[in-house]
C-alpha positions in Angstrom: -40.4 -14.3 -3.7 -41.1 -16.6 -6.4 -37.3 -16.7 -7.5 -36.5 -17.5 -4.1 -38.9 -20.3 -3.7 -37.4 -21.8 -7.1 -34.0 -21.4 -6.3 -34.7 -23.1 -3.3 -36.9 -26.2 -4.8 -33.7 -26.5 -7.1 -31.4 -26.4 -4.1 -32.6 -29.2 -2.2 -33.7 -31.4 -6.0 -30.2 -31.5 -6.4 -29.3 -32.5 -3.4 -31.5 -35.1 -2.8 -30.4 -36.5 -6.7 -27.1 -36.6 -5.8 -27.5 -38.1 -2.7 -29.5 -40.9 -3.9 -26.6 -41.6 -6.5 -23.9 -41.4 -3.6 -26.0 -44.2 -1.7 -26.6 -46.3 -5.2 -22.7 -46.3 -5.7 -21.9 -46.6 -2.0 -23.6 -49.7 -1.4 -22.4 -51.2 -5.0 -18.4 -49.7 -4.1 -19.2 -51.5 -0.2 -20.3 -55.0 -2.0 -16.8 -54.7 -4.3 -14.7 -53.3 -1.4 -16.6 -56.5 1.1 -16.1 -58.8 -1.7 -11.9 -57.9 -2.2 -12.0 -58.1 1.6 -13.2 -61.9 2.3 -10.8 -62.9 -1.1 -7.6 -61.6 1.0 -8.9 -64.0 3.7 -10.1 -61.2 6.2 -13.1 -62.2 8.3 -16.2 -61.6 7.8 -16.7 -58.4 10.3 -13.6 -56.9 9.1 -14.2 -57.5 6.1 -18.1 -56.2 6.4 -16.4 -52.8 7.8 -13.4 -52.7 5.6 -15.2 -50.4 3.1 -16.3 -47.5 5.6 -12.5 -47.3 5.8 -11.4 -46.4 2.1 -14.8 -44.8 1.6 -15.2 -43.0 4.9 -11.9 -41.6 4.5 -13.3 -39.8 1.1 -15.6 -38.2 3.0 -13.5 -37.0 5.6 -10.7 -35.6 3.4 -13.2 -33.6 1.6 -14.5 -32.2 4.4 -11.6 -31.4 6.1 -10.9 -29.1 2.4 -13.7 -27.9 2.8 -13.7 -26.5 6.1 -10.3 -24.7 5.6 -11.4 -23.5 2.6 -14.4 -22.0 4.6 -12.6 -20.2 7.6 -9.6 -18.9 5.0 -6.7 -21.7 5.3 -5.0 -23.4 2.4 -6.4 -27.1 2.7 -4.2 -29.3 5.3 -1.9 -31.6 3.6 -3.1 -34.9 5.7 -6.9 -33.8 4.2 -5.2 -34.3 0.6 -3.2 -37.5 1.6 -6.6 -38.8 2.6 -8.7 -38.3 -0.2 -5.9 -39.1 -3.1 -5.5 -42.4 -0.7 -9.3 -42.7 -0.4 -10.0 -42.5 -4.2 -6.5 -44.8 -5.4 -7.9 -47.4 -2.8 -11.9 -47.7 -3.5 -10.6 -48.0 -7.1 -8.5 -50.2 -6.6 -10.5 -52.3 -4.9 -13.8 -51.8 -7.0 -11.3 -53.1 -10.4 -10.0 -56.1 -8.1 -13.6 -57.5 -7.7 -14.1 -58.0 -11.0 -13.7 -60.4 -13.9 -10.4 -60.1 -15.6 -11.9 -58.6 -18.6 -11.6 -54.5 -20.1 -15.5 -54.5 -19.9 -16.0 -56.5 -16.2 -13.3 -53.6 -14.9 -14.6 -50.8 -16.5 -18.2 -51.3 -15.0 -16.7 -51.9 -11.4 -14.6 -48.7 -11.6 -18.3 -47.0 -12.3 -19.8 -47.3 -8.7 -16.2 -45.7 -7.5 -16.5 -42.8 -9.6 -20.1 -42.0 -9.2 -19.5 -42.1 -5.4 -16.2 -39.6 -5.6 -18.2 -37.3 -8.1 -21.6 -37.7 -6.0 -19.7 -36.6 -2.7 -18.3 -33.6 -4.3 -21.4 -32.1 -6.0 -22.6 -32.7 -2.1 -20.3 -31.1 -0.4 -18.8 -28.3 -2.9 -20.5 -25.4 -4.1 -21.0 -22.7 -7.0 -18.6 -20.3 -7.5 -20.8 -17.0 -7.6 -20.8 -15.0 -10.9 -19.2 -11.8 -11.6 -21.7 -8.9 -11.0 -22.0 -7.5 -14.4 -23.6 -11.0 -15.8 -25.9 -11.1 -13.0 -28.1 -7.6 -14.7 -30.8 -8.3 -17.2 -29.1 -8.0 -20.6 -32.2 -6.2 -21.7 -32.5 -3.7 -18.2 -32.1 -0.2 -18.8 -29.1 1.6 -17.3 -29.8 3.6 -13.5 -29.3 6.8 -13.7 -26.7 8.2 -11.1 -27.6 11.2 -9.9 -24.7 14.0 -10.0 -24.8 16.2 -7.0 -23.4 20.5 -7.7 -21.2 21.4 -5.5 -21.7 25.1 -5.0 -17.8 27.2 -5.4 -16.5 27.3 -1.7 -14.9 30.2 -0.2 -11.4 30.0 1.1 -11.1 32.8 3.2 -8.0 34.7 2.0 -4.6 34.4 3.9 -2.8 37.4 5.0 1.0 37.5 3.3 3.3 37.3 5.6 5.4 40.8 7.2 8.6 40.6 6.3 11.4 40.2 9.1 12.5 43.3 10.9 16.2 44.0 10.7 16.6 44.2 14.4 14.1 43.6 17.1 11.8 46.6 18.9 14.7 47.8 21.5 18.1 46.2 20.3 21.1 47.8 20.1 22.4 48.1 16.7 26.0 48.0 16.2 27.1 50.9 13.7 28.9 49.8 10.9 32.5 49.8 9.8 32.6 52.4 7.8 30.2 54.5 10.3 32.3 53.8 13.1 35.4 55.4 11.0 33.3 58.6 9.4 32.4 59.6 13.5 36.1 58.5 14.2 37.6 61.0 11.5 34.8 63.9 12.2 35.3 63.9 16.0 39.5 63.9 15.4 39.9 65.4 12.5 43.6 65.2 13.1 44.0 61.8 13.1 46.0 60.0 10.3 44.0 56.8 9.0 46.7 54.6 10.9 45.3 56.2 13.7 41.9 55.6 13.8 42.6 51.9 12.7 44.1 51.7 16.1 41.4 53.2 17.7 39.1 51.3 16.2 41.1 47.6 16.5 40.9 47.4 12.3 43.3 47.5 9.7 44.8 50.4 8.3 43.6 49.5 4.7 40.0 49.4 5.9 40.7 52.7 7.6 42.3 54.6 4.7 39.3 52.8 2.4 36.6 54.7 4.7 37.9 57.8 5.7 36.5 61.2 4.2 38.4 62.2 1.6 39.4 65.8 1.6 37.9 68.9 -0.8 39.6 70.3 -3.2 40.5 74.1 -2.5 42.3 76.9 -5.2 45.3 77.4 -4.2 47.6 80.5 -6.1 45.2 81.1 -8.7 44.1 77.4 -9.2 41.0 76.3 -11.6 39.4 73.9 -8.3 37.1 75.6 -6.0 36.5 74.8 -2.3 33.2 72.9 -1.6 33.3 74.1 1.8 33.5 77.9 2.2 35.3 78.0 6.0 38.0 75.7 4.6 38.3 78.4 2.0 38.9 81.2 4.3 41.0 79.6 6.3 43.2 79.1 3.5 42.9 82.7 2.5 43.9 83.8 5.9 47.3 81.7 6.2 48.4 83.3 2.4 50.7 86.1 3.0 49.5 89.7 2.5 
C-alpha cells in the first residue's frame, strides 16, 4: 500500500513539474513566435494567435503518435509531418526574435526546446522493465514444487491375426500342378500332351508335373518296383 501511494505522489510530482515548465516555455516561445509575427507586418490578432499554430501543431502531432502507438498502428505519416514542421518552425521563429548575436539566439532557442522536451515527458511514458530486474537482488529463490507422476498403465494391445488365405466358404482353385497329378491318376493313359489339352496349358508345364513312373526289374535287373501290383503285372506279361 505504501509503495503504491509513493509511486503515485511521484506520478503526479512529475507531472505537475513538467507541466509548469511546458507553460514557463509556452508563454516565453508565444511572446518570440507574437513578436516574429507583428515584424512580418501581420496584425495584431493574427499575430496574437499565430503561435497556437506552430505550437499547437506540436501537440497534436505527438498525440496523434501517441494514439497509434496505443491501439497498435505504426504512427501516421501526416502525425510526423506535423511535429518535425512544428519543432523546425517554433525554432525558427524563437532564433528570429532575437538579437543577431550567438548568445541572444542561443537563449531564444531555450524556451522552444524546453516546450518540445516538456510535451514529451507529458505525453510519453516508461518503457516497463524486464521481469528478472524487477525481483529483490537479495530475495531468496521460490521453490517450485515438483509434482510425481505415478507409472500409467497402457492396457496391452492384442497383435493382430494374421490374414487367412481364403475367406470362411470360398472356393479355392486347385493348383497347376494339382490339377495335372488328378488329371494323370484319373487317365492314366494319357500322354502329357494330352492332359495339357485337357487342361488348356502347355505341354512343358504338363510334362514338368506329371508323376513320373517307378522303376521296376526287368530280366534280372538290380531296380526294384516301389509298387508291388505294378510288379506283378509285369511278372504276368513275361513268358513262362
Amino acid at each position: 500500500m505504501l509503495t503504491s501511494t509513493r509511486t503515485t505522489v511521484t506520478t503526479w510530482a512529475s507531472r505537475i513539474g513538467a507541466l509548469a515548465v511546458a507553460s514557463v516555455a509556452g508563454y516565453a516561445s508565444f511572446r518570440h513566435i507574437t513578436h516574429v509575427a507583428l515584424m512580418a507586418g501581420e496584425s495584431a490578432p493574427v499575430a496574437t494567435v499565430y503561435p497556437l499554430a506552430i505550437d499547437g501543431l506540436i501537440v497534436v502531432g505527438t498525440m496523434a503518435m501517441l494514439a497509434d502507438k496505443a491501439n497498435g498502428r505504426m504512427p501516421r505519416t501526416s502525425a510526423r509531418f506535423a511535429l518535425g514542421f512544428g519543432i523546425v518552425a517554433t525554432l525558427a521563429a524563437n532564433i528570429a526574435s532575437a538579437q543577431p548575436t550567438v548568445l541572444a539566439r542561443l537563449v531564444a532557442a531555450v524556451p522552444a526546446a524546453a516546450f518540445l522536451l516538456a510535451v514529451e515527458v507529458l505525453a510519453r511514458q516508461g518503457k516497463l522493465r524486464p521481469v528478472d530486474q524487477l525481483a529483490e537482488p537479495d530475495a531468496a529463490p521460490v521453490p517450485i514444487a515438483v509434482a510425481v507422476l505415478e507409472p500409467v498403465q497402457v492396457p496391452s494391445v492384442p497383435a493382430p491375426r494374421p490374414a487367412r488365405r481364403a475367406a470362411a466358404g470360398a472356393v479355392v482353385r486347385p493348383s497347376v500342378a494339382e490339377q495335372v497329378v488328378a488329371v494323370a491318376a484319373k487317365h492314366p493313359g494319357l500322354s502329357p500332351a494330352q492332359v495339357a489339352a485337357r487342361l488348356g496349358i502347355s505341354d512343358r508345364t504338363a510334362r514338368r508335373y506329371m508323376p513320373k513312373p517307378d522303376p521296376v526289374v526287368v530280366a534280372g535287373s538290380e531296380r526294384t518296383p516301389d509298387r508291388p501290383e505294378m510288379a506283378v503285372e509285369l511278372l504276368e506279361l513275361q513268358p513262362v
